[in-house]
C-alpha positions, 0 to 999 in steps of 0.5 A: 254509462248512465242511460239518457232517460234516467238522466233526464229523470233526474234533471225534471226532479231538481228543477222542480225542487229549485222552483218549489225553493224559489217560490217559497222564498218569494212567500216568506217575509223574512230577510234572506240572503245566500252564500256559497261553502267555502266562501273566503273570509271577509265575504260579502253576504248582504246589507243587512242594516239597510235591508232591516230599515236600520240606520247605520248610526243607530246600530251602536245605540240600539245594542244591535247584536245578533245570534245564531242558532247552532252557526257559531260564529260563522257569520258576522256583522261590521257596525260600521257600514252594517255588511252582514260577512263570512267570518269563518270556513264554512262547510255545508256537509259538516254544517247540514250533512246531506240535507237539501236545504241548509240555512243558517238562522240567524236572530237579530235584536236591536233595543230602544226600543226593543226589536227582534228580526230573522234573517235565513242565509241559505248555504249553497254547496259548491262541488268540493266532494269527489265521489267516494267507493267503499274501497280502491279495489274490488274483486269479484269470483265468476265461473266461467258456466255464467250465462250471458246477461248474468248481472254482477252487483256493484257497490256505487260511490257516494258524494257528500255533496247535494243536487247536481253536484252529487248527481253521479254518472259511472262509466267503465273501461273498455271490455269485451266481456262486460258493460256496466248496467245503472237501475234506478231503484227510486230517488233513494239510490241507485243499482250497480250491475256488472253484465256479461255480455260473452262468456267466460272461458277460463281457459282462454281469459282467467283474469280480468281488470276493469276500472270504473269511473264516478263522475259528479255533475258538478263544475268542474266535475270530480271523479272518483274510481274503483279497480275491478279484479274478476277472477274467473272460476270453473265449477260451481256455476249457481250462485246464491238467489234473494227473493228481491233486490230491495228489502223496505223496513220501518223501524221506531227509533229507541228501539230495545236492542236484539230486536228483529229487523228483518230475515233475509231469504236466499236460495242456491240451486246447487248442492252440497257445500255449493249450496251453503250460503254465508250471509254478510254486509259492509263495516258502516252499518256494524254498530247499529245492526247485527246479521246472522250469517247462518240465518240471515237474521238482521238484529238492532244493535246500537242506539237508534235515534231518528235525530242522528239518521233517519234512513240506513242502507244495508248492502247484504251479500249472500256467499255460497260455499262452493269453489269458487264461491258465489255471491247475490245482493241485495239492499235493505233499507231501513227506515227510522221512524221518530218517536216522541223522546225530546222534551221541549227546549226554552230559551228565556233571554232579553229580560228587561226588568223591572218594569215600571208600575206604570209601563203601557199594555203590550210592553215587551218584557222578555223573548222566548224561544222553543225547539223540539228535535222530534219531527211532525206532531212530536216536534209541534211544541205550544206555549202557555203561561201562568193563568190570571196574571197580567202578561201574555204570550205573543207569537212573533215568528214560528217557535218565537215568543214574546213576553208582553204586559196584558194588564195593569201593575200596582206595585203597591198591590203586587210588587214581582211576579213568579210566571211559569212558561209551559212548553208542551209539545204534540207528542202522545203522550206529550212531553213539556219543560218549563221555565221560570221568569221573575217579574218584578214591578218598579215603584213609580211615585202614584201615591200621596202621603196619607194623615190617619185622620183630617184633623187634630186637636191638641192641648197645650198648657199655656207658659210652656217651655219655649221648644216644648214638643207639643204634638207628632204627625205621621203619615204613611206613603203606600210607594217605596224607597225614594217615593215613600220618603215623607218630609214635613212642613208647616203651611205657612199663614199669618196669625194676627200680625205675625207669621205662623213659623214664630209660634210652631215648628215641624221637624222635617223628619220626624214630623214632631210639632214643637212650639217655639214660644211661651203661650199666653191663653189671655192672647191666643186660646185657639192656634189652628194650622196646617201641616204638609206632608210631601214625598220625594218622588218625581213629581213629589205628591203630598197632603195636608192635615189641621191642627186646632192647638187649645191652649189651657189656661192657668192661674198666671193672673191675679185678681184685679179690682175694677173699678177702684172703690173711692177713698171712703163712703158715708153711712147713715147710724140708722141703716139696718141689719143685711143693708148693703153699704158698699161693693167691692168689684174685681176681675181675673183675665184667666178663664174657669176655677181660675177665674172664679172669684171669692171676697173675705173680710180680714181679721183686721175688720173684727170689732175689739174685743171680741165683739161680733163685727157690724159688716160681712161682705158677700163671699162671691158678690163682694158686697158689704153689707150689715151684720146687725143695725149699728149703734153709738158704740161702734167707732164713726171710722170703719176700716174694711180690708177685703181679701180677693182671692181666685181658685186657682193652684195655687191661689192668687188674691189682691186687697181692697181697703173700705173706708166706712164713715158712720154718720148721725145724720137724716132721718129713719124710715118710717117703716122698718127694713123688714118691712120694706124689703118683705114684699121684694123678697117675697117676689125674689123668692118666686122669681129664684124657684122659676129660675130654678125650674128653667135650670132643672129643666136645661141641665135635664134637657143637656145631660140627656144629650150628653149621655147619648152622645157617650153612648154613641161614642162609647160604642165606636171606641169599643168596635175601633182599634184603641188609640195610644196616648201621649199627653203627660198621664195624670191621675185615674180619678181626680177629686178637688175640695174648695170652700164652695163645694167638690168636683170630680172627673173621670178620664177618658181615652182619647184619639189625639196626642196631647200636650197638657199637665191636666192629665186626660179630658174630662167627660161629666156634667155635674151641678151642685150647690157650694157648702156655704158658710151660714151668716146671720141674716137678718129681717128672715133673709133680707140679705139672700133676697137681695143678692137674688133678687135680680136674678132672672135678668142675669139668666136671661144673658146666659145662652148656651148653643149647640151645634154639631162638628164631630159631635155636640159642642158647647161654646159661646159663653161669656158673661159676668154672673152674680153682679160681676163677681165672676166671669165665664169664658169657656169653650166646651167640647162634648167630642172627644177633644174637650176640655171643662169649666165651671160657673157661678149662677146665683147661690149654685156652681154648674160644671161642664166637665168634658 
């Protein structure tokens, strides 16, 4: 029988526990419900979707899933009304053995976003185990010498269940001999104990059978019994004594096998073979220990692991060799101590990759989960990540991790992440585990196309092929695949009375500019426009580059005689030497060498016979005038053909026809030619050396900021990255003859793809004088004096400006120089984008090459 005190003992510790249960519940913030073992299936748990604050129609949706750790399926959710019920048998002593508190945790995870809740289900025990002997009988040897009160241990029964429903009473059958004493050790287990309360007499009694009873508290209650066989013996009448009745040992878990556990001590009073103690314990405990049964040493044999056990209960019986033979107990409790053997686990799941460039902080990226199966500090584990990146760890529930964005992305910077999740546990010396998580950053259109430059210059041949490639555009988009993908288009504006799409064209993909028609420089000599660079992201980005597209002349037009001459003029007989008697005038609509005009007088004009003609006509004024004072030899009607020619490639000319009519009639001056002109030329001489000097002085002034220009310039290629070309490569050097001088130009390299036969730009200034065929001249440069006289008023129409965008340019030059003979249109760049031209001034060729 269990005695009233212990009993109550035992009550106040369960209902202490119960409350302690109860008031932690209460504390803790998670869902928790409770379900009884062997609950049917179908079983009703909880409303979980309600008590989550999920809505019914969003479960499916939501991507509602839930796990279980180390609960299998046991426990299931029905998506339609959200009951959370038993899915399958549970046991709690195979799910939790003899623990007091057994749960099922359970994961909850919903997305959309993404949400993680923890759910405890509490497996309560029901009362399923029938308390459990080692074996159905048991036989017992007692002298029949044994005094009253002489205790015989027992083995007592043990149940699988947990609280009151493993709380076991004994009670034994009706003897005259014994009664059945229960001790309390400590709340680890309880003492057995046979006690003679009338002696033996063998004689009278040899056999005595007793059973016991175990019964559970539990409802209904369960038993379980033993048959008790006590054979009583004559003679030996000690038996073997232990020190103590319970036996305390620490042991660390691993430990190496053969190790010393403890050594029992036992003593018997008698003598000889009835002395002689043989040591031994129950089958259960055989495979982790080892008992010498000479010595009583216990030994490790098996795998200690605190995981599995953390406390084992040895029954060691000490058995004497007497006849009959007599027994002691006692109980070794062997306590496991854990050591730091289980490297930290990490569980990575949920990954929801890739994540956009542009996703806000506190984004969650994945959930993790660690676990240690060691207890206390060895099973503490903490999470760390790779440092400097931009993502942290957030603890959500006890071992749970959250993988959250901590800082910007720029894809374009940093297009994936390899992070390194550490699990370090509080073990000495501590064990880890790692995990691998790859991030990669989705591209989100954040970046516009980019032109290398703002600007271009192009340079275009005019009379081009209709579809003539003309330039190419790039532009780089820093974002990828469909964000990256550039299309091209013109910024459409009207040009005069026409839209800009009939002159160029820009190819969608490649971002080639092609000109649709032929150029006429005479019409358009600058075509400025914008192209359009546009990605295909959502919303598309773009940007805009400028185009200045010069059209280069060539020598398409022919000179044209302006105004026309009339039919014929008269001259007097006594007109001089070097008197001008007519004028031819003629203009070319094209612009430079092609431009300039040259005037010779055909064979047809020679006198007969071989004679020195009377007339000559200014070689770039156009001006006829006397070779010689004319006489009544030459015939009264003179027939001047006068060839116009440009210097064009090649060159174009036209024909005026002068018809001179010599006349007898009006009077000599009184002084002669040489005379009247003198004083004229004198001042034309002096008016042509200051013209000089202002030229000497402006060439001067300009070519020393040409030169430093270069310098500059020069010295910013050489620290750039060179250019490629694309125009039509001309020559190295190219040198040009004509009648009236040479020229040369020196290529350069330049930043802009052009489209020009003229090869690459040219970069010099040069001024020279034209190798002049000598005339005659009569009355000591009268002819020279005439055609120069006028020229400081010339100069003074000549205006030259600079101003700076990008560098120095020339422009604004347009006037007919030498007495109309030649007209100056020129736009000259000493930038990098330039283009050259030349004009007449007096008797001198000036060059703006560029």
């Amino acid at each position: 029988m269990v005695s009233p005190k212990s009993r109550d003992g035992e009550v106040r510790r369960l209902l202490l526990s119960l409350l302690l249960l109860a008031a932690w519940e209460a504390g803790s913030s998670q869902v928790r419900y409770s379900v009884p073992e062997e609950a049917k299936h179908g079983t009703f748990v909880g409303r979980i979707a309600q008590d989550l604050g999920l809505e019914l129609a969003e479960l499916v949706p939501r991507l509602f899933r839930m796990a279980s750790k180390g609960g299998g399926d046991l426990l299931e959710v029905n998506l339609q009304n959200g009951i959370l019920f038993v899915n399958s048998r549970i046991d709690r002593e195979e799910l939790c053995g003899r623990s007091l508190e057994c749960s099922i945790h359970l994961e909850v995870i919903v997305e959309r976003p993404l949400q993680v809740f923890h759910v405890e289900v509490e497996v309560k025990d029901i009362n399923d185990n029938p308390p459990v002997f080692p074996g159905t009988q048991k036989t017992l040897f007692m002298a029949e010498s044994r005094p009253l009160d002489s205790r015989f241990p027992l083995e007592g029964a043990s149940d699988a269940d947990i609280g009151v429903n493993a709380l076991l009473s004994y009670k034994l059958s009706s003897s005259e001999f014994f009664f059945l004493d229960i001790q309390t050790n400590d709340e680890l287990s309880q003492s057995l104990s046979l006690v003679l309360r009338k002696s033996l007499d063998r004689e009278e009694t040899a056999e005595i059978d007793l059973l016991l009873v175990a019964t559970d508290g539990g409802k209904p209650e369960l038993t379980g019994t033993v048959q008790l066989l006590i054979k009583v013996l004559d003679v030996n009448d000690n038996e073997p004594t232990f020190d103590q009745s319970v036996y305390k040992v620490q042991l660390l878990e691993n430990i190496a096998n053969g190790t010393l556990v403890i050594k029992l001590n036992s003593s018997d009073a008698d003598e000889g073979s009835n002395s002689e103690i043989a040591y031994s314990f129950s089958a259960d405990t055989r495979s982790k220990f080892h008992l010498d049964p000479v010595n009583g040493y216990i030994s490790v044999k098996g795998s200690i692991d605190f995981e599995s056990t953390k406390l084992y209960e040895i029954q060691v019986e000490a058995t004497d060799k007497g006849i009959p033979p007599m027994a002691d107990h006692c109980t070794v409790l062997v306590e496991i101590l854990d050591t730091n053997d289980n490297v930290p686990e990490l569980v990575i799941k949920s990954l929801s990759l890739p994540i956009l460039e542009d996703a806000p902080l506190g984004t969650v990226i994945a959930l993790i989960s660690v676990s240690d199966r060691d207890s206390g500090a060895n099973g503490q584990v903490t999470c760390t990540l790779t440092h400097h990146v931009p993502f942290k760890l957030v603890s959500t529930f006890k071992n749970y991790y959250s993988l959250v964005l901590d800082g910007t992305l720029d894809r374009e910077s940093v297009a994936s992440y390899e992070l390194v999740v550490s699990a370090r546990d509080g073990g000495s010396p501590s064990l880890w585990a790692t995990a691998r998580v790859s991030v990669e950053v989705g591209d989100v259109n954040d970046n516009a196309p980019v032109f290398a430059q703002p600007e271009y210059t192009v340079f275009v041949k005019e009379n081009n092929a209709p579809g003539c490639h003309i330039f190419t555009v790039s532009a780089r988009d820093a974002d990828a695949q469909e964000n990256a993908r550039v299309a091209y288009s013109l910024v459409e504006r009207r040009v005069g009375e026409r839209a800009l799409s009939s002159y160029v064209s820009v190819h969608a993909e490649s971002g080639q500019v092609f000109a649709l028609q032929p150029l006429d420089r005479e019409e358009l000599e600058l075509l400025q426009f914008r192209v359009s660079a546009r990605d295909a992201g959502a919303p598309p980005l773009g940007s805009n580059v400028t185009l200045q597209v010069f059209v280069l002349d060539e020598n398409d037009n022919a000179p044209a005689l302006l105004p026309p001459p009339p039919p014929s003029q008269r001259v007097a007989r006594w007109v001089g030497a070097g008197q001008v008697v007519a004028k031819v005038r003629a203009v070319d609509a094209d612009s430079g060498y092609n431009a300039w005009l040259s005037y010779e007088l055909q064979e047809a004009a020679a006198a007969p016979g071989g004679a020195r003609s009377a007339f000559r006509v200014g070689l770039y004024t156009g001006e006829i005038s006397t070779t010689r004072a004319l006489d009544e030899a030459d015939a009264a009607r003179q027939r001047l053909l006068v060839l116009v020619k440009d210097h064009g490639e090649p060159a174009l000319t036209a024909t005026a026809t002068v018809l001179l009519w010599l006349e007898d009639g009006g009077a000599a001056p009184k002084a002669s030619s040489r005379l009247v002109v003198g004083p004229a030329a004198a001042a034309a001489e002096a008016a042509l050396v200051d013209v000089h000097v202002y030229l000497v002085v402006a060439i001067c002034a300009v070519s020393s900021l040409l030169v430093l220009t270069l310098l500059v310039y020069t010295a910013l290629r050489c620290s750039a990255p060179r250019g490629e070309g694309a125009c039509v490569p001309g020559p190295a050097r190219l040198v040009c003859s004509s009648a009236v001088g040479s020229w040369s130009s020196s290529p350069r390299r330049r930043r802009q793809r052009v489209c020009s036969g003229e090869g690459p730009p040219k970069a010099d200034l040069m001024a020279f004088s034209p190798s002049l065929p000598p005339g005659p001249i009569s009355g000591d440069g009268e002819e020279e004096v005439h055609a120069e006289a006028d020229l400081p008023a010339k100069v003074s129409n000549l205006k030259i400006l600079f101003q700076k965008s990008q560098a120095w340019k020339i422009s604004h030059a347009s006037q007919l120089v030498a007495h109309d003979a030649f007209h100056l249109e020129s736009l000259v760049d000493v930038s990098p984008n330039v283009t050259g031209h030349s004009f007449l001034l007096g008797s001198h060729i000036f060059s703006f090459q560029c």
